[in-house]
C-alpha positions in Angstrom: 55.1 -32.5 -26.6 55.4 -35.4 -29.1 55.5 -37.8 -26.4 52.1 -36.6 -24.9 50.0 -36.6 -27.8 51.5 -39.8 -28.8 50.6 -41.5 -25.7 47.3 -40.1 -25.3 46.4 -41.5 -28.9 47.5 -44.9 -27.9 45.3 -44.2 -24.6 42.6 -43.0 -26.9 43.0 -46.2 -28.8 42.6 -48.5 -26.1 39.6 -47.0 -24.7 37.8 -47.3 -28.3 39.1 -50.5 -28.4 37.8 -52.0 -24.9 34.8 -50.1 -25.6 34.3 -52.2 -29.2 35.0 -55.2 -27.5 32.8 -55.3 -24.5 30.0 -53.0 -25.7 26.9 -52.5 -24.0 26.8 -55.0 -20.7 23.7 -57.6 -20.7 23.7 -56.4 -17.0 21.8 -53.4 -17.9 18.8 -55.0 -19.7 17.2 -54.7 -16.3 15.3 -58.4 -17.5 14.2 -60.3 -14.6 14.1 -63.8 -16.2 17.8 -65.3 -16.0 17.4 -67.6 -18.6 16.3 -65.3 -21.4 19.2 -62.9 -20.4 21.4 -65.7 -20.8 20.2 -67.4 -23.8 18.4 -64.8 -26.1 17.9 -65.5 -29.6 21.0 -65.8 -32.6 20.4 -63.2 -35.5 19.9 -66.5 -37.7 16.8 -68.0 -35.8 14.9 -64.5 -36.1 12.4 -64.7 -39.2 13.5 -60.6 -39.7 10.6 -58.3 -41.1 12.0 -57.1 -44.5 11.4 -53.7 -45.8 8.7 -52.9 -48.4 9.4 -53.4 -51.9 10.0 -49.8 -53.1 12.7 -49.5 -50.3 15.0 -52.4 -50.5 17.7 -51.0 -53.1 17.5 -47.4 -50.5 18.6 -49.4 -47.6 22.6 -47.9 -48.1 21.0 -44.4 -48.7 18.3 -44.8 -45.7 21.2 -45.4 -43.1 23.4 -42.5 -44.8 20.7 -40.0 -44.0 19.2 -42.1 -41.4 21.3 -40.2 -37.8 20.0 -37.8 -35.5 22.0 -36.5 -32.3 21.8 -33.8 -29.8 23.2 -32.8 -26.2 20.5 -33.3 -23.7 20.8 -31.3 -20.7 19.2 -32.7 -16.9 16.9 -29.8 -16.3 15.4 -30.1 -19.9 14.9 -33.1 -21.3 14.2 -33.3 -24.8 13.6 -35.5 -28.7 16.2 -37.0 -30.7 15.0 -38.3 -33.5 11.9 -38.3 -35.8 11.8 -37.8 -39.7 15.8 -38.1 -40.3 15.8 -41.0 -38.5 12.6 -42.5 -40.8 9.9 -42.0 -37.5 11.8 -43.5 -34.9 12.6 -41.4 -32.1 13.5 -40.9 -28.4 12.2 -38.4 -26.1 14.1 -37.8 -22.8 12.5 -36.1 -19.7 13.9 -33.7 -17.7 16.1 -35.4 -15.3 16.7 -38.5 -17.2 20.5 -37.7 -17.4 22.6 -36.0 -14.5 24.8 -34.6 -17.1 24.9 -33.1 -20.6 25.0 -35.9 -22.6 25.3 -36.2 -26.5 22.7 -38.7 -27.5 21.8 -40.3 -31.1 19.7 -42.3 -33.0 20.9 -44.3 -35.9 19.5 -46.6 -39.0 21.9 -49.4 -38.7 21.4 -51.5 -41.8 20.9 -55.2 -42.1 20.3 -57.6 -45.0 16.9 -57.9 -44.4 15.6 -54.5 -43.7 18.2 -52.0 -40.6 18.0 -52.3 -37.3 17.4 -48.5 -34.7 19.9 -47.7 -32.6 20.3 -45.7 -29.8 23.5 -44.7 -28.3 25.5 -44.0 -26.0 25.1 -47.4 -23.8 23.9 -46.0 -20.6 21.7 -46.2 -18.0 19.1 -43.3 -17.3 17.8 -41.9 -14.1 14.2 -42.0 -15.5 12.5 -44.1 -18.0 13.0 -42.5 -21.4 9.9 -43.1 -24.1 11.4 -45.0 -27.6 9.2 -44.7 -30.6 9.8 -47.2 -33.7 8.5 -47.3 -36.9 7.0 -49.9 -39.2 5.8 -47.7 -42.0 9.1 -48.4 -44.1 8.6 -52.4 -43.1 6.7 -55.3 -45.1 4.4 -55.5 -42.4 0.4 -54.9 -42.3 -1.5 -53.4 -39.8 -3.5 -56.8 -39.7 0.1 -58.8 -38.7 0.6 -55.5 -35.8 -3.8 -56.0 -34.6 -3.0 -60.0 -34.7 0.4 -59.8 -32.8 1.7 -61.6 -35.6 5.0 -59.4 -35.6 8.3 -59.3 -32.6 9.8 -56.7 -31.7 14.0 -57.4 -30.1 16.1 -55.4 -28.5 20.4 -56.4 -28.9 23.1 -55.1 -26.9 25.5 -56.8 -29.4 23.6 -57.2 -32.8 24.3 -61.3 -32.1 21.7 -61.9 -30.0 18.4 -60.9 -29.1 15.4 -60.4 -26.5 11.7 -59.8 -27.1 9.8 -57.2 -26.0 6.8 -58.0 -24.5 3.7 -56.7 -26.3 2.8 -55.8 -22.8 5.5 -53.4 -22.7 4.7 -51.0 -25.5 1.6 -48.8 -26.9 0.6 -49.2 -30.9 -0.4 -46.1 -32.6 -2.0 -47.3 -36.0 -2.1 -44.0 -37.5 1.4 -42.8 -37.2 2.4 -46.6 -37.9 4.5 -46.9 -34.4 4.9 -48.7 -31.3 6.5 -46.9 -27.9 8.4 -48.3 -25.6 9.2 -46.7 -21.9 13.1 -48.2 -20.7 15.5 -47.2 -18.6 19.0 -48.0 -20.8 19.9 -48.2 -24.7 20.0 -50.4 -27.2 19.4 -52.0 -30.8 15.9 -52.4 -31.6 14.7 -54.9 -34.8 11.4 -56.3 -36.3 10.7 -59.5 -36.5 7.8 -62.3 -37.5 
């Protein structure tokens, strides 16, 4: 009996260990220009958005309360996400995922502001609809009308791909920008 839990924790071990080290695969990005997959942008060339004044000594409480997660089941769909998770959210549609699967979202914070993540690493059957939110950000809504703002997505929190403006809808009253994708990730503001 020993002997079986004992080598199922070192089993356990090494799958949370290979699963730290490789993380989420580039390969799912589902980006179509080589060289951006391949390059990106460091963390230290990215002019990060920082958070308004009133909230930069709450960032350590912000990501304590900041998690949301829930099973999602294929025939239903659903929303993870939303006021714990400071307006950023994900909302699944039925048949999205092909199995009961426990999904989160996360404040993930950074020295500048926190980064949104949304686990587990996977790729879904349908486009899924991300929401993000500015409101707690040092950002007007003259930089979001200008385009003077970026929003990047990370697999690895090292380096990072724009979103093109393109690609997502601004709602000015709710202070948020949506985002249809088909996999995971980190999402960050930057100038």
């Amino acid at each position: 009996m020993f002997r079986k839990a004992y080598a199922f924790g070192i089993f356990f071990f090494f799958v949370i260990g290979l699963f730290l080290l490789i993380g989420c695969d580039k390969q799912i990005t589902g980006n179509d220009n080589p060289a951006l997959t391949l390059n990106g942008v460091p963390t230290s060339q990215i002019n990060w958005v920082p958070l308004k004044g009133e909230y930069t000594n709450q960032i350590d409480a912000l990501a304590k309360k900041g998690h949301a997660g829930k099973y999602i089941f294929p025939k239903h769909g659903g929303v993870v996400g939303g006021a714990q998770t400071y307006s950023n959210w994900v909302e699944i549609p039925a048949g999205a995922v092909s199995a009961k699967t426990y999904i989160t979202v996360d404040i993930v914070p950074t020295p500048s502001g926190y980064n949104v993540e949304f686990l587990p690493c996977m790729q879904f059957d349908k486009e899924v609809q991300i929401t993000l939110s500015w409101k707690f950000f040092n950002i007007s809504e003259s930089d979001i009308r200008e385009g003077n703002f970026q929003i990047y997505y990370s697999q690895d929190g090292l380096t990072w791909f724009p979103i093109e403006a393109a690609d997502y809808l601004v709602d000015f009253d709710n202070q948020t920008v949506t985002y249809n994708s088909q996999h995971f990730t980190r999402y960050g503001w930057g100038f």
